[in-house]
C-alpha positions as CSV (number, residue, x, y, z in Angstrom):
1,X,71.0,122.3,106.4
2,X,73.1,119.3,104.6
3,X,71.7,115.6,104.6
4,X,73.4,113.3,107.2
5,X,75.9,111.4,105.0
6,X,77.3,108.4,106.5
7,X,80.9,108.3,104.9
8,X,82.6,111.5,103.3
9,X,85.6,111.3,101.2
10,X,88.4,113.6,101.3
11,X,90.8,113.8,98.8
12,X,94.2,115.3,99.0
13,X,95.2,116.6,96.0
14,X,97.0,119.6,96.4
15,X,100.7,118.2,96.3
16,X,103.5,119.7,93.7
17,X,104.3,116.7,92.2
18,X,108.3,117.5,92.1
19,X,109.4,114.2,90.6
20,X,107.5,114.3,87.5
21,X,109.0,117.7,86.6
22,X,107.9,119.4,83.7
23,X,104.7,118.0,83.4
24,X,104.1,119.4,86.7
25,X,105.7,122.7,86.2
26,X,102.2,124.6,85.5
27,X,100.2,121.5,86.7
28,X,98.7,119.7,89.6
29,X,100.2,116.3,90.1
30,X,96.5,114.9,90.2
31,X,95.8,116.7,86.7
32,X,98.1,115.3,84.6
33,X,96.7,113.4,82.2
34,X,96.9,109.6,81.8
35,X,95.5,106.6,79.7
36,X,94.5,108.4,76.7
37,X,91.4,110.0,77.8
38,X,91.8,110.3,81.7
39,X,93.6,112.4,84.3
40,X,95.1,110.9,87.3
41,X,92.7,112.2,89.7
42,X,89.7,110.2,87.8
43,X,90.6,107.1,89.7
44,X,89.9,108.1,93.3
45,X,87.2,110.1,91.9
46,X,85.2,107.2,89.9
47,X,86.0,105.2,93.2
48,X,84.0,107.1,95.4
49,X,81.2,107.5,92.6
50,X,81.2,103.4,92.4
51,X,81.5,102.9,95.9
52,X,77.9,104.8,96.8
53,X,79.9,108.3,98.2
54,X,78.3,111.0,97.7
55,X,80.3,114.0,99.7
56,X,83.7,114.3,98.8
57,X,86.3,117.1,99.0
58,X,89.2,117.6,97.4
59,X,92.0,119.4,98.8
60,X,94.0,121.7,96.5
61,X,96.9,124.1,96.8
62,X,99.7,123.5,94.5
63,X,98.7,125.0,90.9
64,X,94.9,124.5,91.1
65,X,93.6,126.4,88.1
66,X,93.0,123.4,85.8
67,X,92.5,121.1,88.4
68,X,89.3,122.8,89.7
69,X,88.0,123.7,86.0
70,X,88.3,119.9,85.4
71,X,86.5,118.8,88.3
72,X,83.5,121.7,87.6
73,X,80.0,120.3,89.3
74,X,81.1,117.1,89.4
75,X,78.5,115.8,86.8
76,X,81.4,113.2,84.9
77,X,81.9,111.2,87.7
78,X,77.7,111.5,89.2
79,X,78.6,113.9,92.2
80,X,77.2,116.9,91.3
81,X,74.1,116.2,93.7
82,X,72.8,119.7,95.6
83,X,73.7,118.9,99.4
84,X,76.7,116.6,98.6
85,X,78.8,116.1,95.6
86,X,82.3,117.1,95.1
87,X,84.2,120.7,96.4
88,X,87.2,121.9,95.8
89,X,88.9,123.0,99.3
90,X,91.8,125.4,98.9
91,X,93.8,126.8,101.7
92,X,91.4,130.6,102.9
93,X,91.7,133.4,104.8
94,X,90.6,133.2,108.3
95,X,90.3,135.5,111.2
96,X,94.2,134.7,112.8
97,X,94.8,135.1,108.8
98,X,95.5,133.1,105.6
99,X,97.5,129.7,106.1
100,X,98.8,127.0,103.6
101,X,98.2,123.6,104.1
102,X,101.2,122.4,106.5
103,X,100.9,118.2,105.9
104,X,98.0,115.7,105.5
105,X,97.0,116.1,108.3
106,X,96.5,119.6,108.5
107,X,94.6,119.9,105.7
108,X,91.8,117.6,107.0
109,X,92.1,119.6,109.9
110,X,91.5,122.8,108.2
111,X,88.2,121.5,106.7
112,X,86.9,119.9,109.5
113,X,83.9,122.7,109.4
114,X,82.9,121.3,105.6
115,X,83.2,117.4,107.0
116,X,81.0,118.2,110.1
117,X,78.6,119.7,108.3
118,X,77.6,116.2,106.6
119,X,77.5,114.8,110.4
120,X,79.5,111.7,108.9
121,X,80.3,108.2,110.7
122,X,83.4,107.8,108.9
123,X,85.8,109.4,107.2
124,X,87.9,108.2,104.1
125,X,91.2,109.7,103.1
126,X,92.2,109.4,100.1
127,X,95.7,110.1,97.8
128,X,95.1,112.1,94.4
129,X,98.0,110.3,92.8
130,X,97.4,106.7,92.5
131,X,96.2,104.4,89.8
132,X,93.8,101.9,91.3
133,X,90.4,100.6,91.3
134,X,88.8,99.7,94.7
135,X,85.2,99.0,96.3
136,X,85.9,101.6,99.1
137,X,81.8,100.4,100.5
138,X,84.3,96.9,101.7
139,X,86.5,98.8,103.2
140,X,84.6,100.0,105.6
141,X,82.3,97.5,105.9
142,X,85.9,95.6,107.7
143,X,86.3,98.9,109.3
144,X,82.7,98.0,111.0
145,X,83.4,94.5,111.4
146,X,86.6,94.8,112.8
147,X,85.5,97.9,115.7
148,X,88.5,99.9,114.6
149,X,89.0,103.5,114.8
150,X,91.3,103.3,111.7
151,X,91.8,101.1,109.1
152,X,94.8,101.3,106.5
153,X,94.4,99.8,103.0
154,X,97.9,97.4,102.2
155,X,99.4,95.7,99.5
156,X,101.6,92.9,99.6
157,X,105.0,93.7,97.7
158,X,107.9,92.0,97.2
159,X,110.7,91.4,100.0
160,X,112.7,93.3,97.8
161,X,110.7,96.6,97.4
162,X,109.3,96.7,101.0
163,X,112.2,99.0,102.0
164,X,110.9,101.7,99.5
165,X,107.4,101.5,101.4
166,X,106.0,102.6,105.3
167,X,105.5,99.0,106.0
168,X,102.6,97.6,108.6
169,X,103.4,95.1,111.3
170,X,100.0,93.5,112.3
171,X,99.0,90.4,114.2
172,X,97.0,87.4,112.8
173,X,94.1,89.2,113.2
174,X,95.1,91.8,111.1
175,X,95.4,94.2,114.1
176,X,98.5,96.8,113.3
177,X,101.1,96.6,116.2
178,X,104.0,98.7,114.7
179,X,104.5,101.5,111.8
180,X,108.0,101.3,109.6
181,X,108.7,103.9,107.8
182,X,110.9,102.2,104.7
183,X,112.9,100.2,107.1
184,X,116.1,98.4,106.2
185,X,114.7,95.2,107.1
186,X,111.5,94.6,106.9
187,X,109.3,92.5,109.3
188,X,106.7,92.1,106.8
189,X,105.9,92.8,103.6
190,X,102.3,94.9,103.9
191,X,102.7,98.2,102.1
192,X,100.5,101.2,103.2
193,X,98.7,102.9,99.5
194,X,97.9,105.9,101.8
195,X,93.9,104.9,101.6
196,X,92.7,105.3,105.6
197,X,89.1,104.6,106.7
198,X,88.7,106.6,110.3
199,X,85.8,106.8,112.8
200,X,85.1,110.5,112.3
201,X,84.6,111.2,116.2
202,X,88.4,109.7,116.6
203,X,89.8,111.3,113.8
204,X,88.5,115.0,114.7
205,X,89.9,114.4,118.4
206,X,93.4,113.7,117.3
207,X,93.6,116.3,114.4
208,X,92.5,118.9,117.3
209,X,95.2,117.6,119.3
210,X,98.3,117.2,116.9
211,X,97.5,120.8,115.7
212,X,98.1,122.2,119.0
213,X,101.5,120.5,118.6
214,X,104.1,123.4,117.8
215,X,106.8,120.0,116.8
216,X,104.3,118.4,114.2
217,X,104.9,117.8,110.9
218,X,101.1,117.8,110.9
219,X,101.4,114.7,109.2
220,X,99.3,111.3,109.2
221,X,102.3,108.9,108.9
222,X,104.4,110.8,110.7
223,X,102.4,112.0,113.2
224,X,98.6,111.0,113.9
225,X,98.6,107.2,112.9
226,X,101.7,106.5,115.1
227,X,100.4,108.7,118.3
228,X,97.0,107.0,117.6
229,X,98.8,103.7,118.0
230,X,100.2,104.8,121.0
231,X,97.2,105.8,122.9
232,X,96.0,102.2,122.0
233,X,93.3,102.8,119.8
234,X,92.1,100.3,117.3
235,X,93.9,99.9,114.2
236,X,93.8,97.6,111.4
237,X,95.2,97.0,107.9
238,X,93.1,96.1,105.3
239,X,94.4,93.7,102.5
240,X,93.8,94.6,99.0
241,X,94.0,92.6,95.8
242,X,94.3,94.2,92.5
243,X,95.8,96.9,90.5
244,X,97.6,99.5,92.4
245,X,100.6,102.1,91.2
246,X,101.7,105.0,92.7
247,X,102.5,107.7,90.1
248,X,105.0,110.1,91.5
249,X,107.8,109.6,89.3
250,X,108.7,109.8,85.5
251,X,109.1,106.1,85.3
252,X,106.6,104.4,87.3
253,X,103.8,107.1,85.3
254,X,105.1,105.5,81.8
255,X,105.3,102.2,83.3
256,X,101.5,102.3,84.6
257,X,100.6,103.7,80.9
258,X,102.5,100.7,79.6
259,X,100.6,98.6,81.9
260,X,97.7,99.5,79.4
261,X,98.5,98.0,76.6
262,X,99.9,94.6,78.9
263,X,97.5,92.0,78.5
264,X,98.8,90.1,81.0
265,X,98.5,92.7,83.9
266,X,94.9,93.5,85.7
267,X,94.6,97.6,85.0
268,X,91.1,97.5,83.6
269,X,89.6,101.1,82.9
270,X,85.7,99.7,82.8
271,X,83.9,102.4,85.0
272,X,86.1,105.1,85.5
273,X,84.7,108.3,84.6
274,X,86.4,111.3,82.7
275,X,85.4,114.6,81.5
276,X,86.5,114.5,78.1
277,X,86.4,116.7,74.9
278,X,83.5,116.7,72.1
279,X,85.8,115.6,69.4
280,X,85.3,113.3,66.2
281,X,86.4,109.6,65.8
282,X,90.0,109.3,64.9
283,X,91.6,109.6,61.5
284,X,94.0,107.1,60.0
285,X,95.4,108.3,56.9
286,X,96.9,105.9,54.1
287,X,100.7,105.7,55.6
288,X,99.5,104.9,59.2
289,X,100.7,101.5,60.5
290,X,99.3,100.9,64.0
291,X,100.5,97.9,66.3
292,X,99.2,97.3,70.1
293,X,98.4,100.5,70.8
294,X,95.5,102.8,72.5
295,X,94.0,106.2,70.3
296,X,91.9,108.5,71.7
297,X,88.9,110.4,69.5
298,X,90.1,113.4,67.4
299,X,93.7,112.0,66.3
300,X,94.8,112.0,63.2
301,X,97.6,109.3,62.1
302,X,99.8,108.8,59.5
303,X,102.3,107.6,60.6
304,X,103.9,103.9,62.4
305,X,102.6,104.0,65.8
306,X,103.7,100.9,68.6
307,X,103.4,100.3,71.6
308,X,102.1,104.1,72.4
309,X,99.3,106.0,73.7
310,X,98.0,108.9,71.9
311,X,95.5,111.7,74.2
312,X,92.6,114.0,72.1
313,X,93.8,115.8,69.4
314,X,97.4,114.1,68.5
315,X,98.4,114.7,64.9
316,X,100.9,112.3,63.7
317,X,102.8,113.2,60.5
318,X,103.7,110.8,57.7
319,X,106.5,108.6,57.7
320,X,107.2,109.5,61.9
321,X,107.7,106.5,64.2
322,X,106.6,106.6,67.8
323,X,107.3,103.7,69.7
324,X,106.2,103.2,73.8
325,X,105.5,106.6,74.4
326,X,102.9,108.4,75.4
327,X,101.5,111.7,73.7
328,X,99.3,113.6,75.9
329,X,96.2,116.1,74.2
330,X,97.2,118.4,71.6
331,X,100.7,117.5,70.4
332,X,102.1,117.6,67.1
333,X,104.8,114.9,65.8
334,X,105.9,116.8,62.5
335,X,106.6,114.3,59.4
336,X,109.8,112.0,59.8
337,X,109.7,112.6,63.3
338,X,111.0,109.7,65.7
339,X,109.2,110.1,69.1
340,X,110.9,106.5,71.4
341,X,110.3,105.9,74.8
342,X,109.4,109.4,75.5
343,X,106.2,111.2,77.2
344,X,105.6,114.3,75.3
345,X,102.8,116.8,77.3
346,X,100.0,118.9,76.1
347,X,100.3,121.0,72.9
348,X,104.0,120.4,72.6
349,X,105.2,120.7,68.9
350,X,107.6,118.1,67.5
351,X,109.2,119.2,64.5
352,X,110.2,117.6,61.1
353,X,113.2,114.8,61.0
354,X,113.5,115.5,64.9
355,X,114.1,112.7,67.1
356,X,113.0,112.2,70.8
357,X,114.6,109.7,73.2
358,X,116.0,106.8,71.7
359,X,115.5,102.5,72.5
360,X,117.2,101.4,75.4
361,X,119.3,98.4,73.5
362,X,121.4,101.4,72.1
363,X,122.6,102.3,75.1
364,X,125.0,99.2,77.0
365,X,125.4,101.7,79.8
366,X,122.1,101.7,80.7
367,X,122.2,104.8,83.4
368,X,122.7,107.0,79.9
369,X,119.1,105.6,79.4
370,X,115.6,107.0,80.4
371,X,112.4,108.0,79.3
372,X,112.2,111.5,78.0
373,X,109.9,114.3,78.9
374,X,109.2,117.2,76.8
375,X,107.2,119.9,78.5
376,X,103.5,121.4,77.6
377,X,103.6,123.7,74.9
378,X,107.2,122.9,74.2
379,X,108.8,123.4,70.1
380,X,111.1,121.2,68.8
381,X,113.0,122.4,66.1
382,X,112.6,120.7,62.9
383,X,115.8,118.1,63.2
384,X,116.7,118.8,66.4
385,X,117.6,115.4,68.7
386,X,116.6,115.4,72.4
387,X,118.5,112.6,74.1
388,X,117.2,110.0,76.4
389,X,116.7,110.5,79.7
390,X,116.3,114.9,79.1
391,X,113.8,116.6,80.6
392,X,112.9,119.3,78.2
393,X,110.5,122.7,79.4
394,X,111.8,125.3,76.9
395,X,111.7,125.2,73.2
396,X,114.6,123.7,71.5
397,X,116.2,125.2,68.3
398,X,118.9,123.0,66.2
């Protein structure tokens, strides 16, 4: 018999992660690492552990294996309680047979049995791929306040980027009268961060019902939130003020790293929770010049490092140059290496005199421009140039 939890958490993290490529090749989106000492899914996690939630799920399915190691008991982040905690829900076998996880919404659906058994209130759903900090306890404390059967967390954005978002219409009272999905012109500027608070007895009536839909997409924004709003029910958007990046693409995962080391922007990493290596304190040998830039225990430097965050277990040889990049656990960068706007994955092997990416004045046509990636576990040849822009998952010889 499981305690009565008032709110339980579930997290969908079970997504491919196409746009970030090769660091997602063998990967879950939500496991690739971030920050030096993180991995993406630590945000949503320490959330819920610094918002009083003790049952979460996470929902997996896309490359799980080190995903699920990584998550273990859930001791890092304080959920590893014996009725509550955190589980890892992949897609099973059941009597009509086995069955992937079909959208968002289907996935809650097909764990309804693990969220009823906590007899919850509420509900929160939650995305496995955002960088964010947020007090989800005031969330649904305005999910109370307001009477709502849903509550959507927003962002204001520019004018500008509102067409890349599902934008929410809402009257003064913050009440949501209309959904647009990335619309040409937007009404408003409110941004949904795919973070929902539902009334659980709501939520489990419409999953029921959209998965008797043949049509569905089995989808919350494209299904359940609109025919919720439909029916009439109560729905609100709550405003949110802070940090908040979603990390589905090569650039805007550099650019949230970057944030970092940016004094002047709000990304601060006080109370999020990792499970991290056993390693010693860094080494910086003689030749190592370091300028605004983030280390993680176990590296060993010696060579001219700006702008760039190193993971566990970087080696940095003498007289190399890495400049805003980001070098994830394990890597090499061989002597006289040049490593320049570039993300560089776990255990790849940069070889001597070889040079990765390049700086974007260099390029006046900047669409020959990008950030690099070179793939986990990846050789490059001593010498060998990888341009800008590549996106490199097999070893390359000169």
């Amino acid at each position: 018999m499981y305690p009565k939890q008032e709110v339980v958490a579930m997290l969908l993290a079970g997504g491919q992660g196409s746009r970030l490529g090769v660091l997602t090749k063998k990967l879950a989106k939500p496991a690739v690492p971030f920050g030096g000492k993180y991995r993406i899914i630590d945000f949503p996690l320490s959330n819920c552990a610094n918002s009083g939630i003790e049952a979460v799920g996470v929902l997996t399915q896309y490359q799980p294996l080190v995903l699920n190691e990584y998550i273990g008991n859930g001791q890092p982040w304080d959920l590893d309680g014996m009725h509550a905690g955190v589980t890892c829900l992949s897609p099973y076998q059941a009597v009509d047979g086995a069955e992937w996880y079909s959208g968002t919404a289907n996935a809650i659906y097909q764990n309804i049995a693990f969220i009823d058994r906590y007899h919850p209130d509420y509900v929160v759903i939650l995305s496995g791929d955002h960088i964010y900090k947020m007090d989800y306890s005031e969330m649904i404390a305005y999910h109370k306040e307001k009477g709502a059967d849903c509550t959507i967390a927003v962002i204001d954005v520019s004018l500008e980027e509102a067409s890349r978002f599902g934008i929410l219409n809402t009257n003064p009272d913050g009440s949501i009268y209309e959904f647009d999905e990335k619309p040409k012109h937007p009404k408003s500027t409110n941004a949904s961060m795919g973070i929902y608070v539902f009334s659980w007895d709501k939520l489990r009536k419409y999953l029921i019902e959209d998965d008797a839909k043949e049509d569905s997409d089995h989808d919350f924004g494209k299904n359940v939130l609109p025919t919720m709003l439909e029916a009439g029910e109560k729905m609100f958007a709550y405003p949110f003020e802070g940090y908040w990046k979603d990390v589905g693409t090569i650039d805007s995962l550099w650019d949230a790293n970057m944030d970092i080391l940016n004094p002047h922007i709000s990304l601060n990493l006080k109370n999020v929770y990792s499970r991290n290596p056993m390693m010693p304190p860094h080494y910086l040998g003689e030749h190592a010049a370091i300028q605004n830039s983030m280390l993680a225990d176990g590296c060993d430097v010696n060579g001219k490092l700006e702008f760039s965050i190193l993971f566990s277990g970087v080696t940095i040889g003498k007289d190399a140059e890495i400049n805003s990049s980001i070098i994830m656990p394990g890597a090499v960068i061989e002597d006289g290496a040049k490593v320049l706007y570039s993300i560089v994955a776990e255990n790849a092997h940069i070889g001597k005199n070889a040079v990765v990416g390049g700086y974007p004045e260099d390029y006046p046509n900047r669409d020959d421009w990008g950030v690099a990636v070179i793939g986990a576990g990846v050789k490059i040849a001593d010498g060998a140039v990888v341009a800008p822009k590549a996106m490199i998952d097999q070893d390359v010889e000169v």
